[in-house]
N, CA and C atoms as an extended XYZ file, in Angstrom:
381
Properties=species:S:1:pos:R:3:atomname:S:1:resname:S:1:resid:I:1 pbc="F F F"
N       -14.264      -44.678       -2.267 N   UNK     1
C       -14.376      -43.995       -3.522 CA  UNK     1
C       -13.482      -42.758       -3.463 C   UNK     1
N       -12.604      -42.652       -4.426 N   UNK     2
C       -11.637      -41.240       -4.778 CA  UNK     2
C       -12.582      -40.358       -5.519 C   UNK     2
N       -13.119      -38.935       -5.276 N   UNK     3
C       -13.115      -38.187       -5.901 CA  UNK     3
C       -11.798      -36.949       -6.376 C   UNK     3
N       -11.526      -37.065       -7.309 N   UNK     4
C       -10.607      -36.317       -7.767 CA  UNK     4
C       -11.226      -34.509       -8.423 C   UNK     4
N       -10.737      -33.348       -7.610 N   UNK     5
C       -11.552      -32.306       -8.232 CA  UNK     5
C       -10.386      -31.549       -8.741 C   UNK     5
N       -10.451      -30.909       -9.560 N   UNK     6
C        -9.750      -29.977      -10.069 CA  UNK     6
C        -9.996      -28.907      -11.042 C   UNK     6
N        -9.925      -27.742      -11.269 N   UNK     7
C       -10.299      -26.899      -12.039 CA  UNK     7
C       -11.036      -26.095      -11.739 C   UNK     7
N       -11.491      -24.755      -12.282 N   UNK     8
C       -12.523      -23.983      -11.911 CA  UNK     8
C       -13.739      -24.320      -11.764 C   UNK     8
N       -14.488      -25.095      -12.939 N   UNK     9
C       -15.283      -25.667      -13.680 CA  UNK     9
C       -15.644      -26.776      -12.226 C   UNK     9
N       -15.061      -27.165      -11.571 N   UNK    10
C       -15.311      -28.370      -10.678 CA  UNK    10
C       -16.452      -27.926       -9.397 C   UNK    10
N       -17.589      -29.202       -9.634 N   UNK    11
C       -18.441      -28.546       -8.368 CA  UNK    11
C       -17.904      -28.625       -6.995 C   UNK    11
N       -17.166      -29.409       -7.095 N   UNK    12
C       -16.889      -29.478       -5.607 CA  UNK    12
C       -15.884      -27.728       -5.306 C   UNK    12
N       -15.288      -27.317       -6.325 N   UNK    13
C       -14.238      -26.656       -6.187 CA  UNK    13
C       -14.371      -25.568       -4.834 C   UNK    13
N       -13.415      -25.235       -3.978 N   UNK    14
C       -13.729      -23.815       -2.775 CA  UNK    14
C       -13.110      -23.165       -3.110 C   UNK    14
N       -12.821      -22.800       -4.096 N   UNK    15
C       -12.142      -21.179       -5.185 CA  UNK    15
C       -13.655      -20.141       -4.328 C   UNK    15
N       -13.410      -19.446       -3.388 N   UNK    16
C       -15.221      -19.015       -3.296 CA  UNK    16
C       -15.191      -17.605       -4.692 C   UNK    16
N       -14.598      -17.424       -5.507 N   UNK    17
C       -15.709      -16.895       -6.552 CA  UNK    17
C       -16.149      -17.653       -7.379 C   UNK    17
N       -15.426      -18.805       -7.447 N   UNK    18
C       -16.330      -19.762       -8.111 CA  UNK    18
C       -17.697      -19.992       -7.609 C   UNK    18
N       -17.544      -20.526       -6.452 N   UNK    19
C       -18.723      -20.751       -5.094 CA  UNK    19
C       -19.978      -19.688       -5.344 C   UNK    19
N       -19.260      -18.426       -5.255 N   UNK    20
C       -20.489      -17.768       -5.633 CA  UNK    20
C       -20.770      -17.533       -6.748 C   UNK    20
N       -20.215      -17.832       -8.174 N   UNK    21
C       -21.105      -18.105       -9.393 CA  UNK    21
C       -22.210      -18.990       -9.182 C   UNK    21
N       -21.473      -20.442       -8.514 N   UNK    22
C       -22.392      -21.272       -8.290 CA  UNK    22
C       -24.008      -20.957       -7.353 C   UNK    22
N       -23.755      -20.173       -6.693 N   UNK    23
C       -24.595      -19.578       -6.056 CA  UNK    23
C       -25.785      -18.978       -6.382 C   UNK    23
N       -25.187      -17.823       -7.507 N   UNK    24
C       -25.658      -17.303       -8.044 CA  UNK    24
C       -26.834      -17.685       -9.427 C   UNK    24
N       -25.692      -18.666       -9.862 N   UNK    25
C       -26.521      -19.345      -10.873 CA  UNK    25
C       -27.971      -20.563      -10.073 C   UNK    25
N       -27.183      -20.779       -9.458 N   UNK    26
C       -28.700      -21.961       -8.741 CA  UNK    26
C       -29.956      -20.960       -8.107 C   UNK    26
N       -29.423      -19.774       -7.797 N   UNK    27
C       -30.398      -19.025       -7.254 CA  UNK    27
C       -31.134      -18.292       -8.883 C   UNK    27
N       -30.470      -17.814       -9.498 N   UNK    28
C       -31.538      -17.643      -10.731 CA  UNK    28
C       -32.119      -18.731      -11.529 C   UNK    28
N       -31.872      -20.039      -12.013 N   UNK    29
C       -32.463      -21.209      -12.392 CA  UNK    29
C       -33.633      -21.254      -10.951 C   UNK    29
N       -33.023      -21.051       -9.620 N   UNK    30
C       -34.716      -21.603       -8.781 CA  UNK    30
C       -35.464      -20.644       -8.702 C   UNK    30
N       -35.184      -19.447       -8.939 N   UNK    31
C       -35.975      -18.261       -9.692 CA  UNK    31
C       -37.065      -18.859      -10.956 C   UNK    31
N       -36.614      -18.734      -11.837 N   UNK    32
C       -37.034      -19.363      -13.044 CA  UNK    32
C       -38.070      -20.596      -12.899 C   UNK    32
N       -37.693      -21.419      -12.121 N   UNK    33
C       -38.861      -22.614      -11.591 CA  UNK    33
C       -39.819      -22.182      -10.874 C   UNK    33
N       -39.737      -21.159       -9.687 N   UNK    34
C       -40.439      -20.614       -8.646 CA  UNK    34
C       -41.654      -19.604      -10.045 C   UNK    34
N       -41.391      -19.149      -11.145 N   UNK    35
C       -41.939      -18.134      -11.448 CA  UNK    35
C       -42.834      -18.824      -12.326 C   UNK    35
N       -42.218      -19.979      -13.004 N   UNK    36
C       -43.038      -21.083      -14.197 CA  UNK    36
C       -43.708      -22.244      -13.051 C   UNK    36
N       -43.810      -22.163      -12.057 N   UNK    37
C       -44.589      -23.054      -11.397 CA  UNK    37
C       -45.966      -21.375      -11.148 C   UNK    37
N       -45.297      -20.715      -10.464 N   UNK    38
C       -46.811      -19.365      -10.220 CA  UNK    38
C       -47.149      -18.741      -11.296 C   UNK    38
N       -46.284      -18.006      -12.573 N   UNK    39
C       -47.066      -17.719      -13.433 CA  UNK    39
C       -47.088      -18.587      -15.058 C   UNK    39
N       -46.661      -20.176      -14.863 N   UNK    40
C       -46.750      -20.279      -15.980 CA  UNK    40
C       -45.311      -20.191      -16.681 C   UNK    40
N       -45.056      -21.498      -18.357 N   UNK    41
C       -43.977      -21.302      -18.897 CA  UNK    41
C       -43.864      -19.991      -19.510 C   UNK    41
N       -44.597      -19.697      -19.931 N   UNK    42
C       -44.877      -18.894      -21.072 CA  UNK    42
C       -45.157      -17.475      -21.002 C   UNK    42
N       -45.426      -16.928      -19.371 N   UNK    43
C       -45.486      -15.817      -19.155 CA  UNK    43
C       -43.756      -14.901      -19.769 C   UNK    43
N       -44.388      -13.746      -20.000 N   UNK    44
C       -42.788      -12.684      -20.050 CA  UNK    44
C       -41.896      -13.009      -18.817 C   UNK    44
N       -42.300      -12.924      -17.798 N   UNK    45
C       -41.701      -12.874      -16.774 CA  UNK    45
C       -40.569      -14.237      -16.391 C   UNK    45
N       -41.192      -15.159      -16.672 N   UNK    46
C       -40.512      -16.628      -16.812 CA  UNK    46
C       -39.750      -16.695      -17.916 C   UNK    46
N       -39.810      -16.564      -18.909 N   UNK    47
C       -39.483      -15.992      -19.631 CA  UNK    47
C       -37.824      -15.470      -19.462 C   UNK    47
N       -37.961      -13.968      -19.369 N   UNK    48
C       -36.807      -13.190      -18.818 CA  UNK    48
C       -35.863      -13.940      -17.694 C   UNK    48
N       -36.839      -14.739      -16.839 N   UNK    49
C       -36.133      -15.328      -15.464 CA  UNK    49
C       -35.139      -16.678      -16.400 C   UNK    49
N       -35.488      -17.217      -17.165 N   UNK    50
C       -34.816      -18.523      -17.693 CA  UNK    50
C       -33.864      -18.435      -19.447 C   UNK    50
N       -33.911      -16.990      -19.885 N   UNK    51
C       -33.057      -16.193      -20.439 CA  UNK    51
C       -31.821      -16.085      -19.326 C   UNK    51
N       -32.504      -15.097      -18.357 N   UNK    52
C       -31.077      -14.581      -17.559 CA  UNK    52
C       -29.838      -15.600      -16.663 C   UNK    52
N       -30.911      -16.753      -16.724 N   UNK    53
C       -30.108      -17.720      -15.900 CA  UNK    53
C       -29.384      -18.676      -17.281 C   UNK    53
N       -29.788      -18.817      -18.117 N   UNK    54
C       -29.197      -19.460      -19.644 CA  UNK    54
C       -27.912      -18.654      -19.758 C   UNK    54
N       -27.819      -17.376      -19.457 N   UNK    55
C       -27.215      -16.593      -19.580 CA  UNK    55
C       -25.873      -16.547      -18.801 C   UNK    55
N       -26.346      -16.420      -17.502 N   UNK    56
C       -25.264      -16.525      -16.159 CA  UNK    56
C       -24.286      -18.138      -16.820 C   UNK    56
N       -25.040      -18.953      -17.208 N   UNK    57
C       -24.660      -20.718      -17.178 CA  UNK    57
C       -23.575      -20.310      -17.979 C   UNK    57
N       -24.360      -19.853      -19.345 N   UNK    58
C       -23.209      -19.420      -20.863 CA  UNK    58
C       -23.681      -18.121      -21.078 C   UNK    58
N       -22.674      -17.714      -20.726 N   UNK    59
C       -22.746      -16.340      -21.626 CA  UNK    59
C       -22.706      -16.334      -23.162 C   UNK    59
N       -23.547      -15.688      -23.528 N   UNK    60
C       -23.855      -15.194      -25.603 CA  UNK    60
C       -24.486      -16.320      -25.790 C   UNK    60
N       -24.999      -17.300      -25.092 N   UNK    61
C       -25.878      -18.340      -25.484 CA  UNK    61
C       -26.845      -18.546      -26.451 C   UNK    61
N       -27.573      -16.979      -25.835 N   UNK    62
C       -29.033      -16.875      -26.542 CA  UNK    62
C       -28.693      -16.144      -28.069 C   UNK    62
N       -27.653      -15.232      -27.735 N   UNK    63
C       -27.070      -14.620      -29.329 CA  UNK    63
C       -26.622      -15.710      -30.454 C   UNK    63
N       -25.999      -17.005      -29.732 N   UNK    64
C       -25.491      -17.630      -30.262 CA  UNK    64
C       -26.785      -18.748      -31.032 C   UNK    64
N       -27.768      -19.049      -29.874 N   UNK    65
C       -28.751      -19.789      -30.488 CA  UNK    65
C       -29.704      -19.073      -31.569 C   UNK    65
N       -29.958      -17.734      -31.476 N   UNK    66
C       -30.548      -17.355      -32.010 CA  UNK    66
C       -29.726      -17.225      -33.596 C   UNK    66
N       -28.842      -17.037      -33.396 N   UNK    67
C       -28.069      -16.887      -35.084 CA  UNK    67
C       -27.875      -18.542      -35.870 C   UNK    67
N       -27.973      -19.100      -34.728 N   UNK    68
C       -28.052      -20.628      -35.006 CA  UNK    68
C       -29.643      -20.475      -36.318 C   UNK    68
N       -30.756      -20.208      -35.503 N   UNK    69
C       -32.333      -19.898      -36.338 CA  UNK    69
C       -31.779      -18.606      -37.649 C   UNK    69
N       -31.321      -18.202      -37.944 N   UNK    70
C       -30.886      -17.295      -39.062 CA  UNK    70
C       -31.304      -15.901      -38.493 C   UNK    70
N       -31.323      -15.769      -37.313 N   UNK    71
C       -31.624      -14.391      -36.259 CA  UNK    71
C       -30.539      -13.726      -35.901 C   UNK    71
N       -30.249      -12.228      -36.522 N   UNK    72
C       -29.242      -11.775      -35.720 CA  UNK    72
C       -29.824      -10.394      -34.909 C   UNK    72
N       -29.563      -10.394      -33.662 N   UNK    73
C       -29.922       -9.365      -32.790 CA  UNK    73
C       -28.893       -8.032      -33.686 C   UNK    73
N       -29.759       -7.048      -33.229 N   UNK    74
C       -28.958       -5.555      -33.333 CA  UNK    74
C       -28.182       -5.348      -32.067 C   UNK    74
N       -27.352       -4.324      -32.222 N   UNK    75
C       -26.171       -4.299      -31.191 CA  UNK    75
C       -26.930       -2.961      -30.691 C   UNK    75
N       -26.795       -3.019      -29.172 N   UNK    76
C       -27.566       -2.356      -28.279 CA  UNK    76
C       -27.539       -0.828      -28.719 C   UNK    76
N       -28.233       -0.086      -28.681 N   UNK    77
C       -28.613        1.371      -28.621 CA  UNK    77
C       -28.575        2.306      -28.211 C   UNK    77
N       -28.838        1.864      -26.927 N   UNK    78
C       -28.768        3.028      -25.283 CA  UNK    78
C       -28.250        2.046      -23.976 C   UNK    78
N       -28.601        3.087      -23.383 N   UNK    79
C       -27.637        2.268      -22.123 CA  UNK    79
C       -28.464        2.937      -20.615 C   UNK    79
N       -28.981        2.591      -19.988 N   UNK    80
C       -29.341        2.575      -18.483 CA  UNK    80
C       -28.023        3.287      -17.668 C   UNK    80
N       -28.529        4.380      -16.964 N   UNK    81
C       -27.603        4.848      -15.586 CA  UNK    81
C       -26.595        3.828      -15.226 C   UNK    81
N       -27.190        2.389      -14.943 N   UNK    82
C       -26.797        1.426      -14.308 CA  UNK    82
C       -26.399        0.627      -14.890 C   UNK    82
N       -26.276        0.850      -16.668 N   UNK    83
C       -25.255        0.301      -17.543 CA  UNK    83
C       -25.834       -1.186      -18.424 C   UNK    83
N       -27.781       -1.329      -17.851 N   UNK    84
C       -28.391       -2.124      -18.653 CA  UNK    84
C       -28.366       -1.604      -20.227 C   UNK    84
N       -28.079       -2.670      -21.045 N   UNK    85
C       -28.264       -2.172      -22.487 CA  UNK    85
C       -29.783       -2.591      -22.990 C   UNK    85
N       -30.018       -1.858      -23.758 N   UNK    86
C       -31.045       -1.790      -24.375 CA  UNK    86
C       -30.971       -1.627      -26.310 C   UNK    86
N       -32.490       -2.004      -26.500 N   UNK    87
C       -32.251       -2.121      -27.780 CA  UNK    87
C       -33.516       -1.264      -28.508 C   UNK    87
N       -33.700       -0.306      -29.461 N   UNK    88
C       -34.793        0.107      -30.088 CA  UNK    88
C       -35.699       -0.748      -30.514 C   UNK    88
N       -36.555       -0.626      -30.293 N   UNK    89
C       -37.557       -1.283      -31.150 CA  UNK    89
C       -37.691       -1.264      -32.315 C   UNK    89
N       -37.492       -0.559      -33.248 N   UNK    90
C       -37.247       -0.479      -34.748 CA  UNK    90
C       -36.037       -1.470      -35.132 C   UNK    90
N       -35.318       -1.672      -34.519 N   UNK    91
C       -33.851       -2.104      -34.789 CA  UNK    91
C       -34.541       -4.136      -34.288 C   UNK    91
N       -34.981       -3.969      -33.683 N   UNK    92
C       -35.626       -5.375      -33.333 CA  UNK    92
C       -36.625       -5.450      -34.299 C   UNK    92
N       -37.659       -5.117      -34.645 N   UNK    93
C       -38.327       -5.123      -35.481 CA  UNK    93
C       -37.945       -6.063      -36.572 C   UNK    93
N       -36.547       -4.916      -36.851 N   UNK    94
C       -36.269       -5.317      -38.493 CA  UNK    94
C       -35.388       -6.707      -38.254 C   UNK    94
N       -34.821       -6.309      -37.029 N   UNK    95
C       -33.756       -8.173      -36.733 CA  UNK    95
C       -34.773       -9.147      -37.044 C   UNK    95
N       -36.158       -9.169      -36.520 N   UNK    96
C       -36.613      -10.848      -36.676 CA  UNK    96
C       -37.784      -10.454      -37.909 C   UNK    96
N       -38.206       -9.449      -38.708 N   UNK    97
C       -38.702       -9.316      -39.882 CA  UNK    97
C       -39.910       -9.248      -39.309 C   UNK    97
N       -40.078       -8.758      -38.318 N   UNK    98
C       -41.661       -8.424      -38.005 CA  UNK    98
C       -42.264       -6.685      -37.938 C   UNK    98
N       -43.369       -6.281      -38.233 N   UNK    99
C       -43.637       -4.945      -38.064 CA  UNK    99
C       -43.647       -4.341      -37.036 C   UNK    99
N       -42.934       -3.169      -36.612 N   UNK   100
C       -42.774       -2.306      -35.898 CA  UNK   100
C       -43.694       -2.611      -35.070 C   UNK   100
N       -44.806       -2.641      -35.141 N   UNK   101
C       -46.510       -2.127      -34.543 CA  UNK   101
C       -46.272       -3.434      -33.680 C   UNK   101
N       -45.904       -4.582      -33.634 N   UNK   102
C       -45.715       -5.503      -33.339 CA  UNK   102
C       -45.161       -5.784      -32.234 C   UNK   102
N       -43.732       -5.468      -32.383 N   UNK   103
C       -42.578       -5.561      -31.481 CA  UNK   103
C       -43.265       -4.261      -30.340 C   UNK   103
N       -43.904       -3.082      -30.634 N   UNK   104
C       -44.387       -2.174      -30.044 CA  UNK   104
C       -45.456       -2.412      -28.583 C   UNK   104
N       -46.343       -3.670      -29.280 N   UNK   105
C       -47.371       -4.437      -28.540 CA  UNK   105
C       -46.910       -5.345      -27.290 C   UNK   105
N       -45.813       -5.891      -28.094 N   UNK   106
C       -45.656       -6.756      -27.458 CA  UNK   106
C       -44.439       -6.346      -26.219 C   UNK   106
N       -44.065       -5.463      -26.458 N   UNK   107
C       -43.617       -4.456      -25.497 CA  UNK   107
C       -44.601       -3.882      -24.019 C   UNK   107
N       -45.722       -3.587      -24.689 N   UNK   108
C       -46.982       -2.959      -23.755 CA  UNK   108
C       -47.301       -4.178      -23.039 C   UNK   108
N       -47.264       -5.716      -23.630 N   UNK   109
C       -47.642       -6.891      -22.863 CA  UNK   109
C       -46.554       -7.247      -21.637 C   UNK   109
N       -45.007       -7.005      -22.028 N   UNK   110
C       -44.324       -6.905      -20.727 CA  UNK   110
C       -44.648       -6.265      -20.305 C   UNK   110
N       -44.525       -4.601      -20.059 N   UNK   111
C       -44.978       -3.846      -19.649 CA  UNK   111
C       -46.226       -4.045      -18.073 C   UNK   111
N       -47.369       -4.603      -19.062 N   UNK   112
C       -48.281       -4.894      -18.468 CA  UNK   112
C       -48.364       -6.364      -17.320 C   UNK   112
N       -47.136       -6.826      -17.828 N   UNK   113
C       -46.970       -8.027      -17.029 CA  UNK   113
C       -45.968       -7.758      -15.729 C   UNK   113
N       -45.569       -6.419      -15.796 N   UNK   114
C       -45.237       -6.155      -14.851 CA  UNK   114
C       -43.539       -6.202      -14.924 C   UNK   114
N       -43.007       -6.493      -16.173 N   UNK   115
C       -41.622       -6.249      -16.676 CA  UNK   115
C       -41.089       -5.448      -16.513 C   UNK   115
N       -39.627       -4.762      -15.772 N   UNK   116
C       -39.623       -3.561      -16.590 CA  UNK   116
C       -38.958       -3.331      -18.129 C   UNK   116
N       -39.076       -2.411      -18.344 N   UNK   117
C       -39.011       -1.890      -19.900 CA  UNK   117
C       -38.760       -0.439      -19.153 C   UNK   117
N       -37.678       -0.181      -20.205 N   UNK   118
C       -37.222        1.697      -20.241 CA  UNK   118
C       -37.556        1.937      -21.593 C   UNK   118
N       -38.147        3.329      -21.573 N   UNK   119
C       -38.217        4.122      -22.407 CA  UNK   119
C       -37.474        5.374      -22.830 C   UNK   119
N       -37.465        6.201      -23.622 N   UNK   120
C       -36.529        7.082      -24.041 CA  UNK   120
C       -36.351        7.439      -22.981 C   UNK   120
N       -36.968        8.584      -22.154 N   UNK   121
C       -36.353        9.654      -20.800 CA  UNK   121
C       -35.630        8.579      -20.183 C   UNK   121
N       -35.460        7.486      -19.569 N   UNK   122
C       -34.738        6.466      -18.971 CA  UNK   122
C       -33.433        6.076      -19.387 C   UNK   122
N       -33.349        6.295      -20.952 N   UNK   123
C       -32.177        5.690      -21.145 CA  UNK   123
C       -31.440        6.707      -22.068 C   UNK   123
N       -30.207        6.189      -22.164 N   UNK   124
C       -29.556        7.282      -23.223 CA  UNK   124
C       -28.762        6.628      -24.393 C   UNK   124
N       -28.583        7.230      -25.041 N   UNK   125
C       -27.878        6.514      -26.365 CA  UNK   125
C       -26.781        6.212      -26.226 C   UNK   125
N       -26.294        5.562      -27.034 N   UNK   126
C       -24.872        5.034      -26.926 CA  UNK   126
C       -24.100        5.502      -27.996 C   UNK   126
N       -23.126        6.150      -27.614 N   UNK   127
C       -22.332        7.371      -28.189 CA  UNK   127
C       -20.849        6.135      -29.225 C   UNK   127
């Protein structure tokens, strides 16, 4: 049997930054399984873990699916030391048409699930 590889895109490929995308990405997808086998699909946490790896696969995926549903995210707000973006809660709110008080709660439920979440002193605006 000939296997023929070529391209970035190719699993076999030994480009090693490819290698370590690949890496990278199999290690957050077995993240994501490891966390929905202990806490469940549906926890925040699983959750976030199978976002971030959707993410690594395709980037703007989730922006893209979500505008697919007639959802458009707000464009980030503040920004983390470490250059995580973030988004207000008011500004989310009004993206998926739900009340403030809402998006607020359900904030306190990551939170409580052990997510992190930054709050104002944490983050800073985006100039």
């Amino acid at each position: 049997m000939n296997i023929k590889t070529d391209g970035p895109n190719d699993p076999l490929s030994t480009d090693p930054s490819e290698l370590a995308k690949q890496l990278r990405l199999a290690a957050a997808f077995n993240e994501a399984v490891e966390l929905a086998e202990k806490l469940g699909d549906e926890h925040p946490e699983t959750m976030q873990a199978v976002l971030c790896a959707l993410e690594l696969a395709d980037p703007g995926c989730t922006r893209r699916k979500l505008a697919e549903c007639g959802i458009s995210l707000p464009e980030p707000t503040h920004v983390a030391d470490s250059g995580e973006r973030f988004y207000a809660t008011t500004a989310v709110a009004k993206a998926l048409n739900v009340p403030h008080e809402d998006v607020l709660q359900r904030v306190e439920e990551m939170k409580a699930s052990g997510l992190d979440v930054a709050f104002a002193d944490q983050v800073h605006r985006i100039q």
